[in-house]
N, C-alpha and C positions, 0 to 999 in steps of 0.2 A: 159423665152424667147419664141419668136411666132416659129412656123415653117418655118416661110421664114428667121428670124435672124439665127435659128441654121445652114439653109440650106446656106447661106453667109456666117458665118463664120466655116462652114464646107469647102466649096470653096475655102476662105483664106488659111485657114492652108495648106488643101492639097497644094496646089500651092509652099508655104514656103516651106512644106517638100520636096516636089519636083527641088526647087531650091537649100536645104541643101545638098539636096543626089547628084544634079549637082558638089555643090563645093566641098564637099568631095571626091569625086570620079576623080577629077581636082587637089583637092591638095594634093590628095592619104591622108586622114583623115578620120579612118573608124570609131573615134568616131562621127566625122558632119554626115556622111553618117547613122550612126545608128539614129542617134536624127532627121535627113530629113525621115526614115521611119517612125518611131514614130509620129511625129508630120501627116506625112501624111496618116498615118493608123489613127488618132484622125479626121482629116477633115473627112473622109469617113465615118464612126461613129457619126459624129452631122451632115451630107450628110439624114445617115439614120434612124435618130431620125425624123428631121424636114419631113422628107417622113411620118414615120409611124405617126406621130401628123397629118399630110393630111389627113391618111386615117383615122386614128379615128373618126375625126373630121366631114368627110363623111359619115362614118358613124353612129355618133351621128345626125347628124341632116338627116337620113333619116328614123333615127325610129321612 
């Protein structure tokens, strides 16, 4: 996958997880709330994959 897919579906999940850990925290459910971290600590993570593939990438084609 390119660095702009990982960096979108980094976007995605955070988002989810960020919604999971809303409803958990809502329906007092500190299993959803653990798996909305999780999933949103994974978005941040392919966030910073599809970054470092940027930079590589820059710096592959300025050598």
């Amino acid at each position: 996958m390119g660095s702009t897919g990982d960096k979108i579906k980094g976007k995605a999940n955070e988002a989810v997880g960020k919604i999971k850990q809303g409803v958990g925290e809502a329906t007092d459910n500190p299993r959803l709330k653990g798996e909305g971290r999780v999933q949103e600590t994974k978005g941040k993570a392919q966030q910073l994959k599809g970054e470092v593939k940027d930079a590589l990438k820059r710096g592959i084609d300025q050598a």
